[in-house]
C-alpha positions in Angstrom: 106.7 120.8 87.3 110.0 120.2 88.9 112.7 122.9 89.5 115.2 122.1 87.3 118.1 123.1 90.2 116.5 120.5 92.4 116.7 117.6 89.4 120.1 118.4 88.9 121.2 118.4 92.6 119.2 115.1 93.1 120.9 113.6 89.9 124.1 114.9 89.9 126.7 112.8 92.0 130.9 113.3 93.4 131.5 110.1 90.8 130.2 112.4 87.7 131.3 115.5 88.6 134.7 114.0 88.4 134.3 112.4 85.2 133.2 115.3 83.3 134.8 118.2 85.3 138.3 119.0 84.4 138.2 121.7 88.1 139.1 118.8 90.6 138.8 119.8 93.9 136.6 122.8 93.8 134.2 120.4 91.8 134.3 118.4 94.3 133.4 120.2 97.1 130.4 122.0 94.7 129.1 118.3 94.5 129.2 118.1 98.0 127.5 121.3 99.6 125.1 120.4 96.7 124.3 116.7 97.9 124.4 117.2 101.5 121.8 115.3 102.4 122.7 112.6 100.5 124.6 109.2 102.2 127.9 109.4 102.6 128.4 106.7 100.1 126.1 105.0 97.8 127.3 101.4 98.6 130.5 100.2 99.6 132.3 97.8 98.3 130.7 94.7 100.1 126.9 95.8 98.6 126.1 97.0 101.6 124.0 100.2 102.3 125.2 102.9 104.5 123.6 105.3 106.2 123.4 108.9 106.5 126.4 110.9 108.2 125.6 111.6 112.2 122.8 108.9 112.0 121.6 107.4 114.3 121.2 111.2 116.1 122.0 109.5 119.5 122.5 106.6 121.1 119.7 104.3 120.0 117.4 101.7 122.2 116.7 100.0 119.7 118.5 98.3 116.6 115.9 97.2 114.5 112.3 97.2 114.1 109.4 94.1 114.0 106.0 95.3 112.4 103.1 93.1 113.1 100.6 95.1 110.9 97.0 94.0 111.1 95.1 94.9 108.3 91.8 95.8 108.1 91.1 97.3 111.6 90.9 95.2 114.9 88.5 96.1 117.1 89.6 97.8 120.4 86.4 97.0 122.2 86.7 93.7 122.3 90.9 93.0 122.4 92.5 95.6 124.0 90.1 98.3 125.7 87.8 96.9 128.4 85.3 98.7 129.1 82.4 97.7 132.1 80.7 100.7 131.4 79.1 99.0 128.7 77.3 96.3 130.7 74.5 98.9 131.2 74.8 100.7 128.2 74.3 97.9 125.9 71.7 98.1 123.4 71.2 101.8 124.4 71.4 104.3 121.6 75.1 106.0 121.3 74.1 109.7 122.3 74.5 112.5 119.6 76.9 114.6 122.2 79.3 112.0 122.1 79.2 111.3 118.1 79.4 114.9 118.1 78.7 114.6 114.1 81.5 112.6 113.2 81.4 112.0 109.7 80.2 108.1 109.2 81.4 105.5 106.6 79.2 104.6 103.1 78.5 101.4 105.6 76.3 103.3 108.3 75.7 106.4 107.1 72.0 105.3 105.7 71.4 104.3 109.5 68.9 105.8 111.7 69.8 103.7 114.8 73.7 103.6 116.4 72.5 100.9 119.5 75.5 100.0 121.4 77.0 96.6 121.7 79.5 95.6 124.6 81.8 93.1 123.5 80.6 89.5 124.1 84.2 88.6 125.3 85.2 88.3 129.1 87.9 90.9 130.1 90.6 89.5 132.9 93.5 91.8 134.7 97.0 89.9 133.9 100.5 90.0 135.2 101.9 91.9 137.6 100.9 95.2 135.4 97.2 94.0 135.7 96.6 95.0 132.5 93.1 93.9 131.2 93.0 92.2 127.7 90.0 89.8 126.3 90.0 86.3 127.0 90.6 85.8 122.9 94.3 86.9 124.0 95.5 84.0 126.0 98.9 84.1 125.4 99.6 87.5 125.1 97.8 87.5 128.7 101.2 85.7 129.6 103.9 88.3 128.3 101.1 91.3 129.1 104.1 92.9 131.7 106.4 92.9 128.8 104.3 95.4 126.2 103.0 98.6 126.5 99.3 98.9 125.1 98.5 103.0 123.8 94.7 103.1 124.1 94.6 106.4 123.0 96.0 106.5 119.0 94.0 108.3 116.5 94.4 108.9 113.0 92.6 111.0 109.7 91.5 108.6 107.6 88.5 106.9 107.8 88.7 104.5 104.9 91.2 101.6 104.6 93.6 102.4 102.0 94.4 106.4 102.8 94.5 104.8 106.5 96.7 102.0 106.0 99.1 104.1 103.4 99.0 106.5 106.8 100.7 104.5 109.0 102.9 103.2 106.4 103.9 106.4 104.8 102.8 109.8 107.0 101.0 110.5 104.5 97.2 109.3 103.1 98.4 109.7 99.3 100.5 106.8 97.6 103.8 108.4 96.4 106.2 108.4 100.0 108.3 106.6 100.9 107.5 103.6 103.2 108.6 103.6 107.2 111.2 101.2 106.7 112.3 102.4 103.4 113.1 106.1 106.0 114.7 103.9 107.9 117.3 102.0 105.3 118.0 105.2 103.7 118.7 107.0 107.1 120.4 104.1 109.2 121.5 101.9 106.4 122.1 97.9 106.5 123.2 95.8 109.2 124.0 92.7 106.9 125.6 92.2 103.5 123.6 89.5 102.7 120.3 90.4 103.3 118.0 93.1 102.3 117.6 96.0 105.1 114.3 96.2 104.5 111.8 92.5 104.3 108.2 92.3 104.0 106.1 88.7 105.2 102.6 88.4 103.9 100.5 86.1 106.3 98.3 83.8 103.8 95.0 85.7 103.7 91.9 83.0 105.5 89.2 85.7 105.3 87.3 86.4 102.0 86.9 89.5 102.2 90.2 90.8 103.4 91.3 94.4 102.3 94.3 94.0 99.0 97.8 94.9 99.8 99.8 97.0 97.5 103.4 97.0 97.0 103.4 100.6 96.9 103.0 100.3 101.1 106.7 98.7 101.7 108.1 101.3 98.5 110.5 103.5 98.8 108.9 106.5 97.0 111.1 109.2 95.9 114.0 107.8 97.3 116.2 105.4 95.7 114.8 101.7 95.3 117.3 99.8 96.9 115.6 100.9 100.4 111.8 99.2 99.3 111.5 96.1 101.3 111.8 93.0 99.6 108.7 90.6 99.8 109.4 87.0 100.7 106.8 84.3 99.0 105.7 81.5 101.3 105.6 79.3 98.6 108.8 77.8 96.3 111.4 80.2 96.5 110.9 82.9 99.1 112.7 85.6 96.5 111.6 84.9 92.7 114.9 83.9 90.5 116.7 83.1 93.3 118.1 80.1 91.5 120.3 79.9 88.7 118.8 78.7 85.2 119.1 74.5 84.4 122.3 74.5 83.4 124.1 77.1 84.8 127.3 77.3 86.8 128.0 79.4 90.3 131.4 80.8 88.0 128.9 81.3 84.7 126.4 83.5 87.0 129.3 85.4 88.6 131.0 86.6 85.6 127.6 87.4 84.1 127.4 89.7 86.7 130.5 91.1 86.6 130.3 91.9 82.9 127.1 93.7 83.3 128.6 95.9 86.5 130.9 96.7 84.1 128.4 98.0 81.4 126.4 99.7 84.1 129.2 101.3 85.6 130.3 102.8 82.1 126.5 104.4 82.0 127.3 105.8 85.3 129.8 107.6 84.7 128.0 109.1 81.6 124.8 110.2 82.9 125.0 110.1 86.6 122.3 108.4 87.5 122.0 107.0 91.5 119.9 104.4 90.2 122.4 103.1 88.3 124.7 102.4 91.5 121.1 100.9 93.5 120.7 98.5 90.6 124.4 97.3 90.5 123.9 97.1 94.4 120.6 95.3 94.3 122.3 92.6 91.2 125.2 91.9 94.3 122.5 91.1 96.8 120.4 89.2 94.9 123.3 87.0 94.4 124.4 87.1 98.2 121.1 85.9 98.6 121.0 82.6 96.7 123.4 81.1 99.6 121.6 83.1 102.3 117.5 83.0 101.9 117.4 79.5 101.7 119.2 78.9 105.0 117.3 81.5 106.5 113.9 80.0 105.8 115.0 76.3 106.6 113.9 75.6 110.1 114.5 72.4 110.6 117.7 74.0 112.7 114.9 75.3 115.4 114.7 72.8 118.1 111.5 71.3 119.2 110.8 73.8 122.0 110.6 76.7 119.3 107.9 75.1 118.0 106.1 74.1 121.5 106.6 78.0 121.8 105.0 79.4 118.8 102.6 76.2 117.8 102.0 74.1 115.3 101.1 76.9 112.7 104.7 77.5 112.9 105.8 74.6 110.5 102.9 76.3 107.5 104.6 78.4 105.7 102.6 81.4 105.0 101.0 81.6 108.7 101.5 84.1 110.7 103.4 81.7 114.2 105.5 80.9 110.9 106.4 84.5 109.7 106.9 85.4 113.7 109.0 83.0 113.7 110.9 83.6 110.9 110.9 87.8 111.7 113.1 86.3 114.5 115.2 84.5 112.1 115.6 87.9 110.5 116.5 90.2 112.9 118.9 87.8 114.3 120.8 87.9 110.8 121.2 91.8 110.8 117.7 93.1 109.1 116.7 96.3 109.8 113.0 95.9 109.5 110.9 93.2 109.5 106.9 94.0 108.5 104.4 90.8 109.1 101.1 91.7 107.2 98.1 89.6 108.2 95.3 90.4 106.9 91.1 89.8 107.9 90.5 92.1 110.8 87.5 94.0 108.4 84.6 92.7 110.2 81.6 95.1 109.1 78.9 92.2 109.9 79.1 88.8 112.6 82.2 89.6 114.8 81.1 86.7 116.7 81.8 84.6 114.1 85.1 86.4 112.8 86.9 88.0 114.9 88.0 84.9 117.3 89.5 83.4 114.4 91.5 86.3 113.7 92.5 86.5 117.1 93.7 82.8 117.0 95.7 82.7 114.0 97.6 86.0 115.6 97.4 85.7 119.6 100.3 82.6 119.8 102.7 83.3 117.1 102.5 87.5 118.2 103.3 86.6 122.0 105.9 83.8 121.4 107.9 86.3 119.3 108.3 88.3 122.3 109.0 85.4 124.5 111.3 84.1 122.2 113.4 87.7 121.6 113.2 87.8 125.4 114.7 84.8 126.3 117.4 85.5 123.5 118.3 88.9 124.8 117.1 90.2 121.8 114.0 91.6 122.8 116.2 95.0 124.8 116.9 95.9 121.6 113.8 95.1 119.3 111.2 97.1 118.9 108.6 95.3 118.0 105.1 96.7 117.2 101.1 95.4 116.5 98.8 98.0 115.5 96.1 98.5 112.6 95.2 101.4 110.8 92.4 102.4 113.0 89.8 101.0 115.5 86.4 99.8 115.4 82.5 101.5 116.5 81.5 100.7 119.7 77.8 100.9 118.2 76.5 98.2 116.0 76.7 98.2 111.8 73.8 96.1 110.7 71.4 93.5 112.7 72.7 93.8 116.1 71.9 90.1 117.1 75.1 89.7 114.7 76.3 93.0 114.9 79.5 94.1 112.9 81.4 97.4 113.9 82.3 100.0 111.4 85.3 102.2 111.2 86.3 104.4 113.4 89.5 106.7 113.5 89.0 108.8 116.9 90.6 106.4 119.5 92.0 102.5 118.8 94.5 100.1 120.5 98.1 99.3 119.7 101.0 97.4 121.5 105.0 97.8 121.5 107.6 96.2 123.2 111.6 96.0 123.6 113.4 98.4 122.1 113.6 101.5 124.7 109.7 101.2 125.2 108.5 101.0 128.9 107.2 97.2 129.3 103.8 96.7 131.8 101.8 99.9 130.9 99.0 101.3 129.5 99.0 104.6 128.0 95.7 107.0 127.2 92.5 106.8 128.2 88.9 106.6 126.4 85.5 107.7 127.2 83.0 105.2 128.8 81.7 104.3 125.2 84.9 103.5 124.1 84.5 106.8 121.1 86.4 109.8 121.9 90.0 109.9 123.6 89.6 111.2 127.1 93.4 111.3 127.9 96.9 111.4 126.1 95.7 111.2 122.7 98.5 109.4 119.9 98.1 111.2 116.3 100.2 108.5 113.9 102.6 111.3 113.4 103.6 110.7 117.2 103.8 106.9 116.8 105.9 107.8 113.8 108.2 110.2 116.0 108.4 107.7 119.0 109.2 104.6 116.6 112.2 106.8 115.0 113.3 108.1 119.0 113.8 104.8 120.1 116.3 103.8 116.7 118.1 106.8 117.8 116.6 109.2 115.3 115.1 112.7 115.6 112.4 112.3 113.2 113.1 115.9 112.4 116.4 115.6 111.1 115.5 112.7 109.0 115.1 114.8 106.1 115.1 114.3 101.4 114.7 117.0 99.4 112.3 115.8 96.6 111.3 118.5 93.8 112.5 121.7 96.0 111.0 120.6 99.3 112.0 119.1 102.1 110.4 115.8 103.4 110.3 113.7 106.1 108.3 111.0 107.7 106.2 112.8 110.3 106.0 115.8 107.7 105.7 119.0 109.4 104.0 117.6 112.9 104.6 114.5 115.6 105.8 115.0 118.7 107.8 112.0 120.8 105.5 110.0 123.8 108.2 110.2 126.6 105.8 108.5 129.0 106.1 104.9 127.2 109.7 105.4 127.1 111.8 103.2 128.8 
């Protein structure tokens, strides 16, 4: 049950305490030691969402964020983390003393033989960083000096959904609020005309693909004008976009106008915030009608965008086509940008699966950085490809077309731009490519880093929720200075 001090602090706002307080000024500054945390303003005139007072903390690297999520897992052993050790210990059974009793997966847990399986992918050293990556990466072997690959992240969860909800929330139960939905409420919005906050889903080409909630770009406890807003890749990118047969640009405006007005009267009677987020979100979605559609025309993109990102890029849905248009994004103001691509479960034939997977990514992922790059934008983007955790170096199944199972104790990720140091790699593994050997990652510390580098001090960035204080990164995460720029 909720303290009932806390529900009326979170629901009590400087508009009603006005409106039903006769006291005046020492009302209003009850209203605001009560709401402290709270934005300065809930929206300003133009729709537009503020942010917190003193945020960012400090001078920030980066202004917004690009989120290449991967669902489903990639496996490290045969993208990212190369590892010749396994020439001679292929086939060989993974030793107890490094499994060290590691809970398993439903998947393997009924197996009495863990033989180990190298990848069946070619490793090269690339760039002036010589940083190995698998020949399924060929053009992210061409921007290699401008990422920073962490070899060395771990995470709790060892099943998809409590993972992935993880890395998008802190936390492995649905109910937070989502990274970028922190981020809008804590920086606010850089444009009036779109959302802060904008989701891409990458049409799904692998059956068995793990489902995508909407709960993972929500905003939780927090106020619903910071969720991200998910763009279709077919018809209208935003449902209702357009106005009804029939209707006029004047008709539509002084519908909305009428019903500010009846919102604003319930306002001021109950004090609700979410009255003021859905007058806010009504403004926007009209904004929108002139700005989406521009946005997700491309026929403005010269021909050499499309030599740089492929073909794919004129699909709609695919993923060099929501790379593309993340660009689009961030150069109109959004704060973050999350690309979901889904696929990367491969329990059973990796030979078969995982090279597509690495096609329909490898292009569109490293001609976004290119492309920020040679736009100057790239300085002060963060961009970010990760998965919610890595794959068994040991086989699930017939090896001969061996699958890899999940595995939480050490994975791969990349970042670039945005204050992160480019042509590294960070953390080591063991020789079986299972345990972290040096400068483990916990997702808290990803969490804390990401934040850092928007100008944020993840522990600052702080709701009270039901009597308790949250945050992101909870109660732990520390900042990776080494990958800082």
């Amino acid at each position: 049950m909720s303290n009932p001090d806390s529900e009326f602090r979170r629901l009590e706002t400087r508009r009603h305490f006005f409106g039903r307080s006769s006291t005046g000024i020492g009302t209003a500054a009850l209203a605001s030691l009560l709401n402290s945390d709270l934005p300065a303003d809930e929206t300003n005139s133009e729709g537009a969402i503020p942010g917190i007072k003193g945020f960012p903390n400090f001078a920030p690297k980066a202004k917004r964020v690009i989120y290449l999520l991967q669902s489903g897992a990639p496996s490290q052993v045969d993208l990212f983390d190369h590892k010749p050790s396994l020439e001679k210990l292929h086939m060989s059974e993974l030793p107890d003393s490094i499994r060290s009793g590691q809970r398993l997966t439903g998947m393997t847990a009924g197996q009495k033989t863990f033989p180990v399986v190298k990848s069946p992918w070619k490793f090269q050293p690339h760039g002036q960083s010589g940083t190995w990556l698998s020949d399924l990466l060929p053009h992210m072997s061409k921007v290699v000096d401008d990422i920073c690959v962490v070899k060395s992240m771990h995470t709790e969860a060892i099943n998809h959904d409590p993972a992935i909800t993880f890395f998008q929330s802190g936390h492995q139960q649905p109910g937070r609020p989502s990274i970028g939905a922190w981020l809008s409420y804590g920086l606010g919005s850089d444009t009036q005309n779109l959302p802060s906050f904008v989701v891409l889903l990458t049409k799904n080409t692998f059956h068995e693909a793990q489902p995508l909630y909407d709960r993972l770009w929500g905003s939780g406890f927090l106020a619903s004008k910071y969720q991200g807003v998910k763009f279709r890749s077919q018809g209208d990118p935003v449902l209702y976009l357009n106005d009804p047969t029939g209707g006029t640009d004047a008709t539509r405006r002084a519908m909305l106008d009428r019903l500010a007005k009846l919102n604003q009267i319930r306002e001021e009677q109950i004090g609700d915030p979410e009255i003021a987020s859905r007058i806010a979100q009504y403004e926007m979605a009209y904004r929108m009608q002139t700005s989406v559609p521009e946005l997700a025309d491309t026929s403005d993109e010269p021909e050499s965008t499309f030599e740089l990102y492929g073909e794919e890029a004129r699909q709609p849905g695919s993923h060099a086509a929501n790379c593309l248009l993340a660009r689009r994004l961030a150069e109109r103001g959004v704060r973050f940008i999350q690309v979901f691509h889904r696929g990367w479960d491969h329990h059973s034939n990796v030979q078969k699966y995982l090279p597509t997977l690495a096609k329909e990514t490898d292009q569109g992922s490293a001609a976004l950085i290119a492309d920020l790059k040679q736009r100057g934008m790239l300085k002060d983007t963060l961009v970010v490809w990760a998965g919610e955790f890595g794959r068994t170096v040991y086989s699930q199944g017939n090896p001969q077309a061996f699958g890899r199972d999940h595995h939480p104790r050490c994975f791969s990720i990349w970042l670039a731009g945005g204050g992160i140091k480019p042509g590294i790699s960070y953390g080591r593994t063991d020789d079986y490519c299972y345990n972290i050997t040096e400068n483990p990652v916990h997702v808290h510390d990803f969490h804390a880093t990401m934040l850092h580098c928007l100008g944020v001090d993840h522990e600052r960035l702080v709701h009270r929720f039901q009597g308790r204080d949250y945050r992101l990164t909870d109660v732990h995460g520390h900042v990776v200075q080494d990958v800082l720029a």
